[in-house]
N, C-alpha and C positions, 0 to 999 in steps of 0.2 A: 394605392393609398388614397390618392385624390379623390377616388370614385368610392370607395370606402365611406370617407369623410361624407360623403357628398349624400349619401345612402341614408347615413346615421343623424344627419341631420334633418334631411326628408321625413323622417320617421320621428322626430321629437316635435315638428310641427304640428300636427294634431294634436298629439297633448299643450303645446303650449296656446291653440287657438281657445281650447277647453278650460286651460286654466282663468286662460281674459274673461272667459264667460262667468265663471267661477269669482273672478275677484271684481267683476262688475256687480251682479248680483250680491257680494259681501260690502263693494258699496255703498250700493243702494240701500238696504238694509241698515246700516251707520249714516246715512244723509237721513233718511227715513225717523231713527233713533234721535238724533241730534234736533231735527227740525219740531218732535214730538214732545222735547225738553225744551225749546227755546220759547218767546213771550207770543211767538206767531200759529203757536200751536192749533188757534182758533179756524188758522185757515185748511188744516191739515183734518182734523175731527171736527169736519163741521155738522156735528150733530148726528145720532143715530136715531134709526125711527125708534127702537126699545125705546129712548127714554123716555119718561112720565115729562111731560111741561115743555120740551125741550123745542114744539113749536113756538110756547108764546117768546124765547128770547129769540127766533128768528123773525117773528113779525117783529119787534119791537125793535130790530138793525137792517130792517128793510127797504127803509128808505135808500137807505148808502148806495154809494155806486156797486155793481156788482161786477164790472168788469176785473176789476184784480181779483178778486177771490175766484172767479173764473178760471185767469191763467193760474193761480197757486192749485187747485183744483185738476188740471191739468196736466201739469208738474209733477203733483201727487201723485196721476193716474200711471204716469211716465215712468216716475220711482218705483209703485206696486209691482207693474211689468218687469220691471228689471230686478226686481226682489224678487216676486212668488212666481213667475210664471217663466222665466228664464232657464231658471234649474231644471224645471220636470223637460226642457228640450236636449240636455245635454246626451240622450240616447242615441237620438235623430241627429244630430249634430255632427260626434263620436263617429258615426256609420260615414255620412256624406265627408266629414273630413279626410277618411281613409280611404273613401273609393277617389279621391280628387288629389289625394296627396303628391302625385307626380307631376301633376300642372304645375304649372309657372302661376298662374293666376288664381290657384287654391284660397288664398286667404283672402281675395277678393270676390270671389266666389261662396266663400265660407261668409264673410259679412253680408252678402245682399239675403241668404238665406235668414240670417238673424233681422235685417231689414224688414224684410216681408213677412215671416213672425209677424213681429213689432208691428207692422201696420194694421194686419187683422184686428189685434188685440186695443190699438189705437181706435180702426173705426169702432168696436163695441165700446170701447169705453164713451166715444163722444155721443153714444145713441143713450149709453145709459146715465150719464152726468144730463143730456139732454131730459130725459125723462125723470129724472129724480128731481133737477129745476121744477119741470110740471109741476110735479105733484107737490112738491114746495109750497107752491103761488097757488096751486087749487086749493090745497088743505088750509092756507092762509087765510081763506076768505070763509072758511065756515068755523062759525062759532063752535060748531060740536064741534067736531075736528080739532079743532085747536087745543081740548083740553085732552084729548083721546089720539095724539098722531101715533101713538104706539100701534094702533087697529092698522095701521100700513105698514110699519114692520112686520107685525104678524101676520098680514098679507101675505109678504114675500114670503116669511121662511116657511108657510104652507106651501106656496107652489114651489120651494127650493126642495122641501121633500118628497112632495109629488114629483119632481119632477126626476129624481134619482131613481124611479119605477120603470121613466118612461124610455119605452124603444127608439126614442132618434139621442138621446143620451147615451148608449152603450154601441148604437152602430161609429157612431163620432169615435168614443170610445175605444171602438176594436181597431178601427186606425191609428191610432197613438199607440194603442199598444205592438206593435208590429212597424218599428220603424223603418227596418231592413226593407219589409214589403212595400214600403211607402215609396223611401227614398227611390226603388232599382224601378218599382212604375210610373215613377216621375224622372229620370236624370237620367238622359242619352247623351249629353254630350251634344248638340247640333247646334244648339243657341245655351251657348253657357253662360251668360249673363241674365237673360230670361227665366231658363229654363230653373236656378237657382232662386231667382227670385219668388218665382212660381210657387216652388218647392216648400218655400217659407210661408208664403199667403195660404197658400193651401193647407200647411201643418196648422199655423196659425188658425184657420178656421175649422179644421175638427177640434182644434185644442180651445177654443170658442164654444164649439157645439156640445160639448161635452163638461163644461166648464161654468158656463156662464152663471147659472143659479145657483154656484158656490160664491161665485164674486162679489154677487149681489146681495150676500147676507156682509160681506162688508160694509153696503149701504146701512144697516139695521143697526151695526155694534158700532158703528163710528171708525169711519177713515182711518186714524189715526191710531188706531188702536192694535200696536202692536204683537200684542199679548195673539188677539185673534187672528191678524195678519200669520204670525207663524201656523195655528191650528189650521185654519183653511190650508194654507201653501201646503202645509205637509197633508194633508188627505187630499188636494187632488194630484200630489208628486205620486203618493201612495198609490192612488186609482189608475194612474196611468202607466206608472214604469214598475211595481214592485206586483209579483207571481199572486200573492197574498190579496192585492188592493180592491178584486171584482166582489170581494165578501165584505166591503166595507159599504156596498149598496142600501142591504137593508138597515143596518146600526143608522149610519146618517138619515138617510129620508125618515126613516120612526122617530129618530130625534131632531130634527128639524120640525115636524108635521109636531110633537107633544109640545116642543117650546113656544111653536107658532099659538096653539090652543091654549097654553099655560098664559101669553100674554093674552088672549082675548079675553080669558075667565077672569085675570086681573084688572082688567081696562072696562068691562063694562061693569 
């Protein structure tokens, strides 16, 4: 009986570590919502490069200290993670929960994996708030520029559709998709707190490499912008876990690559 119990319990553990992942992510999403509605919103959508003008009110609040918008900024980038990028690991998750299910140290094991995710995703993000400050402050100082900062948005969302063509895109790619393969070539068991964490860094950076110039048209439409926060989330959930997702290649890059064009024919 005891051993019974003891079985059945073992065996609801993975789903219930999945469901934490689950109602974190639904969360995040309702923090995300809520902060998007409240008077601070400024610091959450701080500006898309589409917008027509949308440089001259950031020259004109540049003086200000920029260290708080910074950490809100941050925050944000923390929330996204836990929104949009969370879910599409619940595959990989799934697998490793079940081959670890009999350990005593399973759920701690199971967290360092979502750790290490999260840090991947972390450093990209401080490389890309790093770089989007640049170009902030460079494009601040030119006159053209200031009345035209939409020409960097449409930057990006050219090379976000170039770049759904390119071959280190789908090698990233074929990893995520095949988590089984992932997990059983990274997880022996000899350093189970390493080798977990490992596990997550590494997922985390094909799910980077494959990823990234999705993210970055959130730079373009505005942070805050949940409408498009969903779209994104679900085409790269789609490209990575659903049989269907590797035909959504060409649709995105053509439409990323005409929208990017569509702003430049309007901007100059």
């Amino acid at each position: 009986m005891n051993l019974t119990a003891d079985r059945a319990r073992g065996a609801d553990r993975p789903a219930l570590r999945l469901g934490l992942i689950a109602a974190l992510s639904a969360a995040a999403w309702a923090m995300l919502a809520l902060w998007s509605a409240s008077p601070y919103a400024r610091y959450l959508d701080h500006g898309g490069w589409s917008e027509p003008g949308w440089l001259r009110e950031f020259c004109r609040g540049l003086p200000g200290g920029l260290a708080l918008p910074a950490l809100l900024c941050a925050l944000a980038w923390l929330l996204m993670i836990a929104a949009m990028m969370l879910p599409t690991t619940l595959p990989l998750l799934r697998i490793f929960s079940r081959m670890t299910a009999s350990r005593p140290d399973a759920t701690a094991l199971f967290l360092r994996v979502v750790l290490g995710y999260a840090v991947a995703w972390l450093g990209f993000g401080l490389l890309a708030h790093g770089f989007d400050g640049v170009l902030h402050l460079a494009a601040a100082k030119s006159d053209w520029l200031v009345g035209r900062g939409e020409l960097v948005g449409a930057t990006v969302l050219l090379c976000a559709g170039a770049f759904q063509f390119s071959a280190l895109k789908y090698r990233c790619l074929e990893r995520c998709r095949t988590p089984f393969a992932f997990v059983n070539a990274r997880w022996h068991g000899c350093r189970p707190p390493r080798e977990a964490f490992r596990l997550g860094l590494a997922h985390g950076v094909f799910c980077v490499g494959c990823c990234w110039a999705l993210m970055l048209v959130m730079f373009v439409v505005g942070m805050g912008n949940l409408g498009w926060m969903l779209v994104v989330a679900a085409a790269m959930a789609a490209e990575k876990n659903l049989l269907w997702g590797r035909h959504l290649r060409a649709p995105l890059g053509l439409g990323l690559i005409a929208w990017g064009g569509t702003l430049i024919v309007m901007t100059v």
